[in-house]
C-alpha positions in Angstrom: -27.9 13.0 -30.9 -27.0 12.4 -27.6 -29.6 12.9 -24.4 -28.4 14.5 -21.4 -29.6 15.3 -18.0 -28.8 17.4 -15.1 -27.3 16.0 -12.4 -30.3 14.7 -10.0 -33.5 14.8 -12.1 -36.0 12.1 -12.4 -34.9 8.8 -12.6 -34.5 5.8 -10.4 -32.8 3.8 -8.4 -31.8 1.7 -10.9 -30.7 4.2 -13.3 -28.9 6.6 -11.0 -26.6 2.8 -10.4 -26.0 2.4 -14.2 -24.4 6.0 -14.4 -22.7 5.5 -10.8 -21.5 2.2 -12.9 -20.1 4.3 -16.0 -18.7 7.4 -13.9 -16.8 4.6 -12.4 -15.6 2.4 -15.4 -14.7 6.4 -17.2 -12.6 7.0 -14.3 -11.2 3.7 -14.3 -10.3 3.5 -18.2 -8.6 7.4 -17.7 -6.7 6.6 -14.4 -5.2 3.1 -16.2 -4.4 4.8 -19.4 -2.9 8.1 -17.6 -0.4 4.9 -15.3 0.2 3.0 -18.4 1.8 6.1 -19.7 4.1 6.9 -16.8 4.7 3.4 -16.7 6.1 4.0 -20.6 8.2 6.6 -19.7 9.6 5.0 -16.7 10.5 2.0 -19.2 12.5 4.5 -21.4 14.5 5.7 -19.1 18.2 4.4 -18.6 18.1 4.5 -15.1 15.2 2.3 -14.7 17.0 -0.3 -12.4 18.3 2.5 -10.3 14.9 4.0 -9.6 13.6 0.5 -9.0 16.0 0.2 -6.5 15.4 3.5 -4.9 11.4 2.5 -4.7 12.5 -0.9 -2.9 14.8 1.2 -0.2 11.6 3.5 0.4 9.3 0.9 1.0 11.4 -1.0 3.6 11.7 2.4 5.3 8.2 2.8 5.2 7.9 -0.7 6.9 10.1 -0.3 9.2 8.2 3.1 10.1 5.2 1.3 10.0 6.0 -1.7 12.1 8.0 0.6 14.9 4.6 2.7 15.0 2.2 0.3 15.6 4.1 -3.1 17.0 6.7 -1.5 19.1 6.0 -3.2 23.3 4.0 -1.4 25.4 5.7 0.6 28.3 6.4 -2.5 31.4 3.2 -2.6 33.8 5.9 -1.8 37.0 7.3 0.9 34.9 3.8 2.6 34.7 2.9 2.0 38.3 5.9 3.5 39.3 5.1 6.9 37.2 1.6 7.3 38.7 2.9 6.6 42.1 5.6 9.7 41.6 3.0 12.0 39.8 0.7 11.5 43.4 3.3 12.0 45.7 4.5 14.8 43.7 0.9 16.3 43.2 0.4 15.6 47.2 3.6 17.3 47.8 5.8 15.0 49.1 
């Protein structure tokens, strides 16, 4: 016979990280058997390289998105002096 417990009675500290522990380990053992399956039927598939190859092309795209996003050179310092000074003599009006 099993004991249970609702969700936030008694117990410590101590407890309340041995259960965090085995809620984590559960999910752990359900999320690796639920990939090791799709990783099965992937395997049985005759198109397998194909896919694979597919997944390769994706994931240099999403590099190359990646890298333009967040390593592309800043705007030239001239280049943005030169805008502020137009937007003033615009906002002034000549």
């Amino acid at each position: 016979m099993g004991v249970t417990r609702e969700t936030g009675s008694g117990g410590g500290p101590d407890q309340r990280a041995v259960l965090l522990a085995a809620g984590l380990a559960d999910l752990a053992v359900s999320t690796l058997g639920t990939g090791l399956g799709i990783v099965r039927g992937l395997l049985r598939r005759s198109d397998t390289a194909e896919m694979a190859a597919d997944a390769g092309r994706d994931l240099e795209a999403r590099g190359r998105l990646v890298l333009d996003r967040y390593v592309s050179p800043p705007p030239a310092h001239l280049e943005v002096l030169a805008r502020h000074v137009k937007a003033r003599r615009a906002g002034d009006g000549g």
